[in-house]
C-alpha positions as CSV (number, residue, x, y, z in Angstrom):
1,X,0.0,0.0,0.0
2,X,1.6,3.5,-0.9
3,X,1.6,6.5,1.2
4,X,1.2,9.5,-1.1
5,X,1.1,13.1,-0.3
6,X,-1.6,16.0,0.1
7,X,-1.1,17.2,-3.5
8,X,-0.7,13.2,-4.6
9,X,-4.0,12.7,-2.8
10,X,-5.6,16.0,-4.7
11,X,-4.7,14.6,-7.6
12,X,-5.9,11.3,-7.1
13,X,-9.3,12.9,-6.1
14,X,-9.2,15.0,-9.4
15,X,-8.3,12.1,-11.6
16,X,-10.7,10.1,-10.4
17,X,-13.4,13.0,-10.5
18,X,-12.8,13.2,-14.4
19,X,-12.2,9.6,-15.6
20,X,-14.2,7.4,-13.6
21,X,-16.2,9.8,-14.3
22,X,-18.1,11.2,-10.8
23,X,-19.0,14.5,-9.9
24,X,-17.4,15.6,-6.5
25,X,-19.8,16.1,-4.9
26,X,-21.0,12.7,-5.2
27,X,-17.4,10.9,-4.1
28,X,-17.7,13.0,-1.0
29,X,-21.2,11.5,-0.5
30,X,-19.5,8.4,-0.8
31,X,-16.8,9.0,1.6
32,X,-19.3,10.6,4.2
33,X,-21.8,7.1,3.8
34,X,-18.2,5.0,4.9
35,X,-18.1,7.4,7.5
36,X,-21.8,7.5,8.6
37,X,-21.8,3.2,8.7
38,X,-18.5,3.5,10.7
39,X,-19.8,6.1,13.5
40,X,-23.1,4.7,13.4
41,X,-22.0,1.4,14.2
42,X,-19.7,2.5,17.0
43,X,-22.0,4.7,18.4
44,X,-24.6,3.5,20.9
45,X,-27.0,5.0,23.3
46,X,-28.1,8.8,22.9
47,X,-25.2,11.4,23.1
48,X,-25.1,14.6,21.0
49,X,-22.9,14.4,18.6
50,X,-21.4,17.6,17.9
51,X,-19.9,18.2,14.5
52,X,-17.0,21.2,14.1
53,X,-17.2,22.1,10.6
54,X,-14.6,24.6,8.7
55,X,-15.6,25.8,5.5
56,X,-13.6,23.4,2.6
57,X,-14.3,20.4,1.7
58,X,-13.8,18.5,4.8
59,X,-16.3,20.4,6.1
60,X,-18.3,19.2,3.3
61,X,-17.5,15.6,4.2
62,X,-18.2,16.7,7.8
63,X,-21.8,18.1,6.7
64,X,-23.3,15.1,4.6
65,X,-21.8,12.9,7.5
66,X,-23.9,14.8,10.3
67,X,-27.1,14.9,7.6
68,X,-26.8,10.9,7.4
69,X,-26.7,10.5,11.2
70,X,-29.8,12.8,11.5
71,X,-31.7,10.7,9.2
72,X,-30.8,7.8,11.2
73,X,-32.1,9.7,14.4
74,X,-28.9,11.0,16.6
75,X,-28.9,13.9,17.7
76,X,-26.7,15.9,15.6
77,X,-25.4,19.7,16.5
78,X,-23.3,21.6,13.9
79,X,-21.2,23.9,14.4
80,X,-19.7,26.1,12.5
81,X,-16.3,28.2,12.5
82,X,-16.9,30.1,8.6
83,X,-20.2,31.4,7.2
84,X,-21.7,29.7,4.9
85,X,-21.2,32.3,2.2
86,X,-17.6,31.2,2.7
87,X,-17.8,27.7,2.0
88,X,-16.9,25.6,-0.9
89,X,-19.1,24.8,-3.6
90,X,-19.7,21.0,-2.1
91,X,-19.5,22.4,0.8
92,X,-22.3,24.7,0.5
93,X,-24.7,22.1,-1.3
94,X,-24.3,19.8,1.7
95,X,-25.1,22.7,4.1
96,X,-28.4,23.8,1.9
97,X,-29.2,19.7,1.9
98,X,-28.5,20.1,5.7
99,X,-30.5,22.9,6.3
100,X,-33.7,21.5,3.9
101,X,-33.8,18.1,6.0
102,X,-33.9,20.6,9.2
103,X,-33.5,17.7,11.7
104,X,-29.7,18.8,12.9
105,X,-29.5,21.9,15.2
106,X,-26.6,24.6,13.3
107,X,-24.9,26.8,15.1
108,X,-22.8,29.0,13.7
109,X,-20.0,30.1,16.4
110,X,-18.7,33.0,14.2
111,X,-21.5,34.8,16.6
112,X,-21.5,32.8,19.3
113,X,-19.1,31.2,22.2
114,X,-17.8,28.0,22.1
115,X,-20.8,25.9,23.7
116,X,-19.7,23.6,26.7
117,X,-18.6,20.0,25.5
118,X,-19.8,17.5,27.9
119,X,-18.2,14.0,28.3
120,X,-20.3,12.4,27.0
121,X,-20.7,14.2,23.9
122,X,-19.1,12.7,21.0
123,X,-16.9,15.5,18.9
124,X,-16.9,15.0,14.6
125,X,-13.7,17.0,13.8
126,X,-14.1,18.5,10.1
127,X,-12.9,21.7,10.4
128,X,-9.5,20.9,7.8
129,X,-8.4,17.9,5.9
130,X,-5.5,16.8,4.3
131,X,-5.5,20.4,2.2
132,X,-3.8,22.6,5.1
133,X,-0.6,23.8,4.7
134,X,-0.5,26.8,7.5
135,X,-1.1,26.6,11.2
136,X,-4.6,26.9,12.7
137,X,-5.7,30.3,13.6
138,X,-8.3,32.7,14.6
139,X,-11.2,30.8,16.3
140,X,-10.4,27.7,14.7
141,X,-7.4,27.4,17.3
142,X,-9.8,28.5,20.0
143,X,-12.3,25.4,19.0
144,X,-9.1,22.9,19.0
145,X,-8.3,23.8,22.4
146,X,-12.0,23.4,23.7
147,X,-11.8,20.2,22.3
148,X,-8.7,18.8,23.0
149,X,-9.7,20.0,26.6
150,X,-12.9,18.2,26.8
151,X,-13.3,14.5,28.0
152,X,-15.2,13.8,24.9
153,X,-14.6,11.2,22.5
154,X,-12.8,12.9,19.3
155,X,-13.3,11.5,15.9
156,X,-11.5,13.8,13.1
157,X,-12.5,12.8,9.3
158,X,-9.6,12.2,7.5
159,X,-6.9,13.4,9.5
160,X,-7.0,16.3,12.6
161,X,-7.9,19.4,12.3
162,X,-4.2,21.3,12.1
163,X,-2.2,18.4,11.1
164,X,-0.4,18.6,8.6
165,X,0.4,15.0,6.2
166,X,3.8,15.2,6.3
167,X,6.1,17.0,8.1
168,X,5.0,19.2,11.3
169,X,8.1,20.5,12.7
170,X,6.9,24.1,11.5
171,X,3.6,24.0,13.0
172,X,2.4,25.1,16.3
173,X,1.9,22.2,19.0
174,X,-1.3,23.9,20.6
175,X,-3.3,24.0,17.1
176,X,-3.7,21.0,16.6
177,X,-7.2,18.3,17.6
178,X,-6.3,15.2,19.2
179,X,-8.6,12.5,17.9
180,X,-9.3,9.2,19.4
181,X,-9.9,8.0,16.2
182,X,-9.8,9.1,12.6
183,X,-11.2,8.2,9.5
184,X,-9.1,8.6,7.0
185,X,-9.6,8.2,3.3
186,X,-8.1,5.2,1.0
187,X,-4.3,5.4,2.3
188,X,-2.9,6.5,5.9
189,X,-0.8,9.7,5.5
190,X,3.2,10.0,6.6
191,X,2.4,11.7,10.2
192,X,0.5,8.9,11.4
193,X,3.8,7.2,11.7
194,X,5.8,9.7,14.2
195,X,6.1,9.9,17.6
196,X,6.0,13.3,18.3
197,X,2.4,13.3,16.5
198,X,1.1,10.6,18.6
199,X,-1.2,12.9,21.1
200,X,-2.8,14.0,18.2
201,X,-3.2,10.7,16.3
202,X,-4.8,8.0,18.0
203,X,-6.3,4.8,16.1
204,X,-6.3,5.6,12.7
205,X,-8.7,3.4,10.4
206,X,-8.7,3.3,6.6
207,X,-12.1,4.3,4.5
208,X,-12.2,2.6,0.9
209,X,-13.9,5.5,-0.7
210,X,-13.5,3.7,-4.3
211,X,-10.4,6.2,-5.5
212,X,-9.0,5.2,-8.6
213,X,-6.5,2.5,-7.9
214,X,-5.0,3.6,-11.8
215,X,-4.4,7.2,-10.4
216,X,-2.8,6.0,-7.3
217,X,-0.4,3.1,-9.1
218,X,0.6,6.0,-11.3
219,X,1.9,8.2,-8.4
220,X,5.4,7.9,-7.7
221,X,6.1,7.3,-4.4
222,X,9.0,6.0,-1.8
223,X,6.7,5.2,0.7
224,X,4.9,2.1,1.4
225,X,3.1,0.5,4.2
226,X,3.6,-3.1,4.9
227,X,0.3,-5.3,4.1
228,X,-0.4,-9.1,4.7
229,X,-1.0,-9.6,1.6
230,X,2.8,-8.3,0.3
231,X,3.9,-10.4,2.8
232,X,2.4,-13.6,1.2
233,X,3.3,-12.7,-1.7
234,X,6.9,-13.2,-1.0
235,X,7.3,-16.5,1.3
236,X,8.3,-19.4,-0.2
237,X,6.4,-22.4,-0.3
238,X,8.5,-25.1,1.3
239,X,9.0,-27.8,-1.2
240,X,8.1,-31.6,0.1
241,X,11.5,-33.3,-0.7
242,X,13.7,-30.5,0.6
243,X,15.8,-31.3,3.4
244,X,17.9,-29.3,6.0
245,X,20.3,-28.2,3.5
246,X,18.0,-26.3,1.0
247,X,17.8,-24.1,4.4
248,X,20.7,-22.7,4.7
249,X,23.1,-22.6,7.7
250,X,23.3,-19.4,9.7
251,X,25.7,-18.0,12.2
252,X,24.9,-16.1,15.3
253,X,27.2,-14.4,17.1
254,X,26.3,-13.6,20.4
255,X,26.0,-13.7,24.2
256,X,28.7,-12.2,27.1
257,X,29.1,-13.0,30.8
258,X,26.0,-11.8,32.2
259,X,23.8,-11.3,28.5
260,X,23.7,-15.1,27.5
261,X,19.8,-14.8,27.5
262,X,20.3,-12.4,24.4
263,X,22.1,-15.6,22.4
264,X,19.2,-18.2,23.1
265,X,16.4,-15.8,22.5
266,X,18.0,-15.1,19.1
267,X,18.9,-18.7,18.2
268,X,15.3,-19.8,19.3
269,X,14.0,-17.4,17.1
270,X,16.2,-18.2,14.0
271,X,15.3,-22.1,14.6
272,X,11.6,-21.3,14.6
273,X,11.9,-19.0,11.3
274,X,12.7,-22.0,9.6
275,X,16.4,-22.3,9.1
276,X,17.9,-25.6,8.2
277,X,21.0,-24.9,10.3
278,X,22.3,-22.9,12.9
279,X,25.6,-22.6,15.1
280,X,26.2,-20.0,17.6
281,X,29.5,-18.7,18.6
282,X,29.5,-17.7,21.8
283,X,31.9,-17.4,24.9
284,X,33.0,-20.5,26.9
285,X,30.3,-19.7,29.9
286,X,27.7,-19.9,27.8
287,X,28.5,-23.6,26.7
288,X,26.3,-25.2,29.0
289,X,23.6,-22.4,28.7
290,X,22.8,-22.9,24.9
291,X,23.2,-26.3,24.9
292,X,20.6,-26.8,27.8
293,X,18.5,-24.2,26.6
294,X,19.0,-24.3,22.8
295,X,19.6,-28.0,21.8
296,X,18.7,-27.9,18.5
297,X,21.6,-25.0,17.6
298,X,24.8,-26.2,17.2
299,X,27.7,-24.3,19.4
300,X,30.6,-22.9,18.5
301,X,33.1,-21.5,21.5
302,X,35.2,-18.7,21.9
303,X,38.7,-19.1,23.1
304,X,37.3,-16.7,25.8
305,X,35.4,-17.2,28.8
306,X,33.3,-14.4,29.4
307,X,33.3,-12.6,25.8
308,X,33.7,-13.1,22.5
309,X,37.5,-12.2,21.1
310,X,38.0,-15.3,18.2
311,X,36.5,-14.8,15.0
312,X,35.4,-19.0,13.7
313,X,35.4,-20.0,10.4
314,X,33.1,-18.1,8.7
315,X,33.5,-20.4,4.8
316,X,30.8,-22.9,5.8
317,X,27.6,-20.2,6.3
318,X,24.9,-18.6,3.9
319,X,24.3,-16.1,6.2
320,X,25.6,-14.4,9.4
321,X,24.2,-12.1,12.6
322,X,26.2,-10.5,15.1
323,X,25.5,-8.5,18.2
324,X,22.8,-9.5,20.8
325,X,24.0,-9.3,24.0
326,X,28.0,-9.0,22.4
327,X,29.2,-6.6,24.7
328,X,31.7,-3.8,23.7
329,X,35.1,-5.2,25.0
330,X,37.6,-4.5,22.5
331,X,38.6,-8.0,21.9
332,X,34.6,-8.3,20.7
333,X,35.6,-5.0,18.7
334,X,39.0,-6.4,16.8
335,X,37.3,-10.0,16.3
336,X,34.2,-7.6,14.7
337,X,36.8,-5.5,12.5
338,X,37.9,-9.1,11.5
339,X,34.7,-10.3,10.2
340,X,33.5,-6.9,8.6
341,X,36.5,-7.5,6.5
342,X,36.0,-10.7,5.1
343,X,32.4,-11.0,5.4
344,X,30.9,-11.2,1.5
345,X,27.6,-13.3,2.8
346,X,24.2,-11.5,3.8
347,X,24.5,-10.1,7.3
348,X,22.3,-8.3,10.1
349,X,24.1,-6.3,12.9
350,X,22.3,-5.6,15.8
351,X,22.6,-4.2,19.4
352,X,26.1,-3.9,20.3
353,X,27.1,-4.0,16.9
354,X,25.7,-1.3,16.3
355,X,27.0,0.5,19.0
356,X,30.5,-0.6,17.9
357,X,29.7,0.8,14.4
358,X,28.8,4.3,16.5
359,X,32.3,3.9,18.1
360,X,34.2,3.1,14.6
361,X,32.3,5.2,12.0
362,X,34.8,4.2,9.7
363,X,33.7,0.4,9.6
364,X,30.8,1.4,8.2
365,X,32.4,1.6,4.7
366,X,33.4,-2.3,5.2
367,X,29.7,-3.4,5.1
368,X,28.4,-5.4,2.1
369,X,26.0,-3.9,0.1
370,X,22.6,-4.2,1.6
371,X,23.6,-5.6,5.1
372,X,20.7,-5.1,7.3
373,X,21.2,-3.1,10.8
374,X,18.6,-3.0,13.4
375,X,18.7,-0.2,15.8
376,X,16.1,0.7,18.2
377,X,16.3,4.7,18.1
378,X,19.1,5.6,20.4
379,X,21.5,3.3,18.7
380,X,20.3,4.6,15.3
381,X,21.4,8.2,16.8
382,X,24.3,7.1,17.8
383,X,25.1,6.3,14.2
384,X,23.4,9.2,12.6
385,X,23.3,11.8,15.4
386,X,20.5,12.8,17.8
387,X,17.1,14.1,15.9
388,X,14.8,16.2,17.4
389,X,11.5,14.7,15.8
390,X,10.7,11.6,14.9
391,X,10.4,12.9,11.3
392,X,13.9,14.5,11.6
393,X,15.5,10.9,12.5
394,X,13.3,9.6,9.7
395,X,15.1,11.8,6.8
396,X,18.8,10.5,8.9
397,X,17.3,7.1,8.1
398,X,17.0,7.4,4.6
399,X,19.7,9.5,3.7
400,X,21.7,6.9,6.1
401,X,20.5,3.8,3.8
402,X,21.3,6.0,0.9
403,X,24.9,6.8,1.6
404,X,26.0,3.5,2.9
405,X,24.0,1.1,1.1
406,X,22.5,-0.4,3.9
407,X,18.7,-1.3,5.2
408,X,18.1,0.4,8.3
409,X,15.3,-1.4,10.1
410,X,14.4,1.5,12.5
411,X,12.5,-0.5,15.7
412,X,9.3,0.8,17.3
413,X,6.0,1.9,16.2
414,X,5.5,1.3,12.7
415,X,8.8,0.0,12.4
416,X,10.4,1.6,9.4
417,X,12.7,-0.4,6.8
418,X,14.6,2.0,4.4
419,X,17.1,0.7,1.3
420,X,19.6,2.5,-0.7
421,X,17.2,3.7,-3.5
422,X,15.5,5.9,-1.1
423,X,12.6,3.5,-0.3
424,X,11.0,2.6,2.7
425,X,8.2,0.5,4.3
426,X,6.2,1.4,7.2
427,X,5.8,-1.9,9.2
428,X,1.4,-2.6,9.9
429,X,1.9,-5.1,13.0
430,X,3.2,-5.2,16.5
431,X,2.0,-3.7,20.1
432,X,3.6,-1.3,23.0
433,X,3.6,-4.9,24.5
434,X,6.8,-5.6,22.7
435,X,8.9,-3.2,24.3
436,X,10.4,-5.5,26.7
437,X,13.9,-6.6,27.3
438,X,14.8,-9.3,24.1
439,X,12.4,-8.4,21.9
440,X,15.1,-6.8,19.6
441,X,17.2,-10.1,19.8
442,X,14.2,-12.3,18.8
443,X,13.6,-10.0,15.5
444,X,17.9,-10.6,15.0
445,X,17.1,-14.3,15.1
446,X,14.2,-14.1,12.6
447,X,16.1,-11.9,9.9
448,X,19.2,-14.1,10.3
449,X,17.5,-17.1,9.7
450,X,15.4,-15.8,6.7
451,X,18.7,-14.3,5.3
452,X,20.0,-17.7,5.4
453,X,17.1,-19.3,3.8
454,X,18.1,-17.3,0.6
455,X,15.6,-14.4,1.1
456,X,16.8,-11.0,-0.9
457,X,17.9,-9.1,2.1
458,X,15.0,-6.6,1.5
459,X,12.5,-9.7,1.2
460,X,13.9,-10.7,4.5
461,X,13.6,-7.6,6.3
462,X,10.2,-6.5,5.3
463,X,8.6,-10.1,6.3
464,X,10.7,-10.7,9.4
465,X,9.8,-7.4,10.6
466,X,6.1,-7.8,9.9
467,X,6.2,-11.6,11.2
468,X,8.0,-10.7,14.8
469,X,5.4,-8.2,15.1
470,X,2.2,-10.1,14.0
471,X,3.4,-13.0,16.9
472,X,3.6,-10.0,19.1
473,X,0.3,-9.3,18.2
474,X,-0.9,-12.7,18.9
475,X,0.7,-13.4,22.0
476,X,-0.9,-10.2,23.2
477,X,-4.2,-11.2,22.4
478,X,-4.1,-14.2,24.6
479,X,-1.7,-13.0,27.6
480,X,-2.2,-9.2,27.1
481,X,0.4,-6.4,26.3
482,X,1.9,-5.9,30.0
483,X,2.9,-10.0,30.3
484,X,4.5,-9.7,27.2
485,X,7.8,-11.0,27.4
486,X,10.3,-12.0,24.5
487,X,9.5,-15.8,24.6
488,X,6.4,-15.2,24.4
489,X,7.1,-13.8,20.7
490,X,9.0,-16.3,19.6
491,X,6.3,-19.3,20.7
492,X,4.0,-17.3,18.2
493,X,6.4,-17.1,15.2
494,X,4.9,-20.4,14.0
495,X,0.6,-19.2,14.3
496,X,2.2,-15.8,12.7
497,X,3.4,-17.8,9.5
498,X,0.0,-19.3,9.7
499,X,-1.8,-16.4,9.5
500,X,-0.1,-14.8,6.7
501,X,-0.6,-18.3,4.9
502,X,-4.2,-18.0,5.4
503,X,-5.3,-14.7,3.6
């Protein structure tokens, strides 16, 4: 699924205006009738639901929406921060249809105060759409500040009122609705996936509103977001005489005195990717530890006991992962600078990897093309430098990728995956249950082992991000998000695969 832009999304809208063809004012009938079944659904008992309407064409999606709800028999109240003399022209023919049904109260708050917002009250946000490109002002900043201190559910239509759809580093904090939910049209738009936008954007839901799918494949676009469906698309189908070999054979290194867990949550996850092979390298205490704990990975040991310092041989392997729980000792460092340069086989660096990257900036030019690092967002800054936004560190990431010819698989919320042609994927699964200690090491293990299974590195990264969140996911749904531990992830990779198998 792309992400497009405001003026991507205008053109969309005019494209599909001419050629489908379908007069405007009938597509934003349509998108107010996906918007009436969802609030109308969601929606019980009798509250007043109070509509803020500006004078474009969100407000003209705002008005048919509160004229459907009447006819269903809510109570509806509109209120209004333009004159009607001001509106657009759909705009204004929803308000004349509005007024001739005469079953919604109108209030027009050009001449009147703010009225009180009770809690109960539920708040339709359709002041301004995805169109704005300046700040909020005048009394439209004093309704977002009513609202956003109300105790009312908010639902904004399309996105809310003062954000803008891609970056927001410009605009002013206090202007801006917080919605509960939104309804946004046909694709999500880039500030859903930031974190300093996350007061304002709560759980976004996607309207079908028929736009021409011809218009939107014709946009060009680096921005995608990560469906189930591209995930199918791209497994393999495991083939009934293939054996262990056909697999590959991956190796992990990983594990210090003290961070051995980090080495059997990896290898477990990299075993239950479906790998045909795996040996881990780790130090000499953790002999017993992975062999106990991990019996079907094969061990290979350090010549150290409590770190890793001894680089194995490296010839028999069709992939390799380094860094959970590594440590940064220098003799981890050398044996590091030793594999960086003779490594020529795909390969994901994570953790303290990373981290020794952020201390040697000049091993970065050792990488292979398209290695894959995985930094949660202090190690990316580290790398990159410290970001202000979330949108900031998001440019770092790209141009990162870009300059290095790396993927960057950015951990968190919407994990983002960015590649040397400037792309990148928005990931669609995963929970705040997933922050927890080892989660990081479990997503290692299921790249690594996907890498070694022959998987384009890009192929690998999209669907063993997308896979270590969906078991997230589905571990959550049975234990909850705050008993979420790492484990618990990696005993779901299998239903995940499932899933995705399924659709």
């Amino acid at each position: 699924m792309k992400i497009l832009t405001a003026d991507q999304i205008r053109k969309v809208d005019a494209y599909t205006i001419e050629h489908e063809p379908v007069e405007s004012i009938e597509l934003m009938e349509r998108a107010a009738n996906k918007c009436f079944n969802w609030i109308n659904d969601k929606v019980s008992g009798t509250p007043i639901i109070k509509f803020f309407i500006g004078p474009g064409n969100n407000g003209g999606d705002g008005l048919a929406i509160a004229r459907l709800l009447a006819a269903a028999e809510k109570k509806v109240q509109v209120l209004m921060i333009a004159s009607p003399d001001t509106f657009s022209k759909d705009a204004k023919t929803n308000y004349n249809r509005l007024v001739e049904q005469g079953k919604a109260e109108i209030i027009q708050l050009a001449e009147k105060k703010i009225p009180k917002i009770a809690n109960h009250d539920i708040i339709i946000d359709a002041m301004f759409g995805s169109g704005l490109s300046r700040p909020l002002s005048g009394l439209a900043v004093e309704v977002a500040k009513s609202i956003n201190s109300a105790q009312a559910k908010v639902i904004s239509i399309d996105v809310p009122s003062g954000l803008y759809c891609e970056s927001n580093e410009l605009n002013i904090n206090d202007a801006i609705v917080h919605a509960d939910d939104i309804l946004t049209f046909q694709l999500p738009k880039l500030s859903f996936f930031f974190v300093e936008n996350e007061k304002y954007v709560g759980t976004w839901h996607l309207l079908d509103i028929g736009l021409s799918l011809k218009a939107i494949a014709e946009q060009e676009s680096p921005y995608f977001f990560v469906s189930k469906d591209k995930i199918g698309s791209i497994l393999k189908p495991r083939k009934k005489f293939a054996h262990k070999g056909v697999f590959g054979h991956a190796l992990l290194l990983a594990g210090s005195y003290g961070k051995m867990g980090a080495a059997v949550l990896a290898s477990r996850a990299c075993l239950r990717t479906g790998v045909g092979l795996l040996t881990t390298h780790i130090p000499i205490k953790g002999y017993d530890i992975m062999q106990i704990s991990v019996p079907e990975a094969m061990v290979s040991v350090d010549t150290t006991s409590d770190n890793l310092s001894t680089l194995p041989d490296i010839s028999q392997y069709t992939a390799i992962g380094i860094g959970p729980g590594l440590g940064l000792y220098n003799f981890t460092g050398l044996m590091m600078f030793q594999l960086l340069k003779s490594v020529n086989i795909p390969f994901v660096l994570d953790a303290d990897a990373i981290n020794l990257l952020a201390i040697h900036p000049e091993w970065l030019g050792l990488l292979p093309e398209n290695t894959i690092l995985t930094p949660h967002p202090g190690e990316f800054d580290r790398m990159a430098g410290p970001s202000k936004t979330g949108y900031e560190r998001h440019l770092k990431q790209i141009e990162f990728s870009r300059r290095n010819k790396v993927i960057v698989v950015l951990k968190g919320a919407y994990t983002s995956i960015t590649t040397s042609d400037g792309k990148c994927w928005f990931n669609s699964t995963g929970n705040p249950g997933m922050a927890t200690a080892g989660s990081g090491d479990v997503l290692t293990g299921i790249i690594l082992s996907l890498l070694a299974q022959h998987y384009k590195p890009i192929d690998a990264a999209l669907i063993g991000v997308y896979i270590h969140g969906l078991a997230g996911d589905l571990a959550s749904a049975d234990g909850g998000e705050e008993s979420l531990i790492a484990s618990d992830i990696t005993n779901y990779i299998g239903k995940a695969f499932l899933n995705v198998k399924k659709s």
